[in-house]
KEKOL-649173 format. One record per residue (C-alpha): residue number from 1; x, y, z. Coordinates in nm, 4 decimals. Example, Ala and Ser with C-alpha at 12.3 -4.5 7.8 and 13.67 -1.06 7.14 Angstrom:
BEGIN
ATOM, num, u, v, w
ATOM, 1, 1.2300, -0.4500, 0.7800 .
ATOM, 2, 1.3670, -0.1060, 0.7140 .
END
This chain:
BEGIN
ATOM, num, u, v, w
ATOM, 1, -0.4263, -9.9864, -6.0414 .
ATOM, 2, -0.5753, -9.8484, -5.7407 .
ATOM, 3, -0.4899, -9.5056, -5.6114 .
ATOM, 4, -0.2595, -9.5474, -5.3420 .
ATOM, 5, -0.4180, -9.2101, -5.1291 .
ATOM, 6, -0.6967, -9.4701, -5.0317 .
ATOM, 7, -0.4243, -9.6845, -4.8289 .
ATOM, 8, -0.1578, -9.4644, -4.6821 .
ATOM, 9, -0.1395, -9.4279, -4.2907 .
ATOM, 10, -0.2772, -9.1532, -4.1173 .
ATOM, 11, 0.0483, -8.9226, -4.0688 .
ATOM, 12, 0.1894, -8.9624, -3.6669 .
ATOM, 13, 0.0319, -8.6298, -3.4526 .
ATOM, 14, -0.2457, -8.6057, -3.6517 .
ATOM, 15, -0.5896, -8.6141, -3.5338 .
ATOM, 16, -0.8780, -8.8488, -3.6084 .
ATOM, 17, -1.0311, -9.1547, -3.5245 .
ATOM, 18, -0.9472, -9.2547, -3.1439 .
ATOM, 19, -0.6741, -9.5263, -3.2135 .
ATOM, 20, -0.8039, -9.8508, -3.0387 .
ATOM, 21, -0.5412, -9.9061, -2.8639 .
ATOM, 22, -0.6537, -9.7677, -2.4743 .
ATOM, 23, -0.9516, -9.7562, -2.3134 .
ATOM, 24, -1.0674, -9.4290, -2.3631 .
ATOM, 25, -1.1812, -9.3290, -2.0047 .
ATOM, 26, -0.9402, -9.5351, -1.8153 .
ATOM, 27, -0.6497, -9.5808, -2.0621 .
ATOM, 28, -0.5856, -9.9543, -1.9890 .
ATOM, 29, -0.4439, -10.0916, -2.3101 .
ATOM, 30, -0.6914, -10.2743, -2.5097 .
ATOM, 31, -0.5758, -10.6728, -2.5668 .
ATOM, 32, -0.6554, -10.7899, -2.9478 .
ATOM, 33, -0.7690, -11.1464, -2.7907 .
ATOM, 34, -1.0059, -10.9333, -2.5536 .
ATOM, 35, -1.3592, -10.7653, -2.5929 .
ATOM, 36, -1.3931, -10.3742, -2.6966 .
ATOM, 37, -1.6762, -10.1732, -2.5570 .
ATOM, 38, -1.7865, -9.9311, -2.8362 .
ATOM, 39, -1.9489, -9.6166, -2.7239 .
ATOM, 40, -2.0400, -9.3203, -3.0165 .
ATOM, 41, -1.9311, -9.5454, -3.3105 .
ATOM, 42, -1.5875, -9.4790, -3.2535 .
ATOM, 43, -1.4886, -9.4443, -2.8683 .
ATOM, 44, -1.3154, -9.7806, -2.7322 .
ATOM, 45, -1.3662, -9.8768, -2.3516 .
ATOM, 46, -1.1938, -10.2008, -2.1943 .
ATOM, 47, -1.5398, -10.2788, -2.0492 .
ATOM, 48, -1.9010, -10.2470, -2.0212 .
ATOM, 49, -1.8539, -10.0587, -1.7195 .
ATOM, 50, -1.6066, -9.7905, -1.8427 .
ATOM, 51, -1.8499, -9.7231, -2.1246 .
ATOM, 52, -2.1007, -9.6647, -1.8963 .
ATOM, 53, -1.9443, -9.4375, -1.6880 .
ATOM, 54, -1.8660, -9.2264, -2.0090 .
ATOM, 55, -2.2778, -9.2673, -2.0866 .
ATOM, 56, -2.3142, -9.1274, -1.7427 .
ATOM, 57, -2.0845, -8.7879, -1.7528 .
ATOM, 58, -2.2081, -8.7384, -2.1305 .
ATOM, 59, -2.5241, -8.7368, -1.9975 .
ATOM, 60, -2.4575, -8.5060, -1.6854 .
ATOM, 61, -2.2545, -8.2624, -1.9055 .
ATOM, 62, -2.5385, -8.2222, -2.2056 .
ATOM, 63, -2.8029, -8.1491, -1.8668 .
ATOM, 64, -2.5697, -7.9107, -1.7501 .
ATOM, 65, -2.5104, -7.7533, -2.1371 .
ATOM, 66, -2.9554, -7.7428, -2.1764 .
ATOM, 67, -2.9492, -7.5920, -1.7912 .
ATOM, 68, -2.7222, -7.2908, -1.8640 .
ATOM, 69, -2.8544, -7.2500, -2.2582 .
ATOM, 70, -3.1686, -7.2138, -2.0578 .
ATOM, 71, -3.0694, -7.0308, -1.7951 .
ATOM, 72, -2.9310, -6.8107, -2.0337 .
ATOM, 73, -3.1956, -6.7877, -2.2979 .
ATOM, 74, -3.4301, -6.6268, -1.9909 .
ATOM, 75, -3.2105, -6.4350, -1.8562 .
ATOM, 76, -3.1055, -6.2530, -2.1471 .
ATOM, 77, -3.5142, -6.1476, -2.1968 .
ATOM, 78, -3.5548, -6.0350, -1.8446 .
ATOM, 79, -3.2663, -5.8282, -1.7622 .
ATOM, 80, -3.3660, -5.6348, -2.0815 .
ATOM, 81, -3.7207, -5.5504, -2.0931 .
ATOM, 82, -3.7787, -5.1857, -2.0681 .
ATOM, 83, -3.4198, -5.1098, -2.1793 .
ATOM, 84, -3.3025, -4.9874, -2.4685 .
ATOM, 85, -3.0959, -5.1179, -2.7100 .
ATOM, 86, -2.6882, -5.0584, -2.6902 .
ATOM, 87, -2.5827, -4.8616, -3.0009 .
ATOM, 88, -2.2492, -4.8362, -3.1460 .
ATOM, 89, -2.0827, -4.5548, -3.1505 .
ATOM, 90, -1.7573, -4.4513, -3.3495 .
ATOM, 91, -1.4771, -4.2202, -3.1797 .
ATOM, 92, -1.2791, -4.0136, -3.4547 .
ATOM, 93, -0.9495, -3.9771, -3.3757 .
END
């Protein structure tokens, strides 16, 4: 007999796997009869040009993320040269 945990339902409100149900950029309601544009393994779109667009900001945001990390990585090492390092301190009460 097999154990049933491997076929229950994932329980209503929780989170997961997108359901593919709705185009995940646009939310149009995905048609069984009709194709499903896969994006990440798991993200449906209702086209090829919804799943594109997603390409497009994923790529624009993960610039943006490298941009600031370095922005920040050098700007971290040049505001501090010739400074000394912070030090804690504790205040007795």
């Amino acid at each position: 007999m097999a154990c049933s945990f491997f076929f229950d339902a994932e329980p209503v409100g929780e989170h997961g796997m997108p359901a593919l149900d709705a185009c995940a950029l646009c939310a149009k309601p995905l048609a069984r009869d009709c194709d499903v544009f896969m994006y990440r393994g798991d993200t449906p779109f209702c086209s090829e040009d919804c799943r594109h667009e997603q390409m497009r900001l994923d790529a624009v945001c993960e610039r943006h993320a490298a941009w600031r990390l370095q922005r920040y990585s050098s700007g971290t090492t040049e505001s501090h040269r010739g400074q000394r390092a912070p030090r804690k301190v504790s205040i007795a009460s």
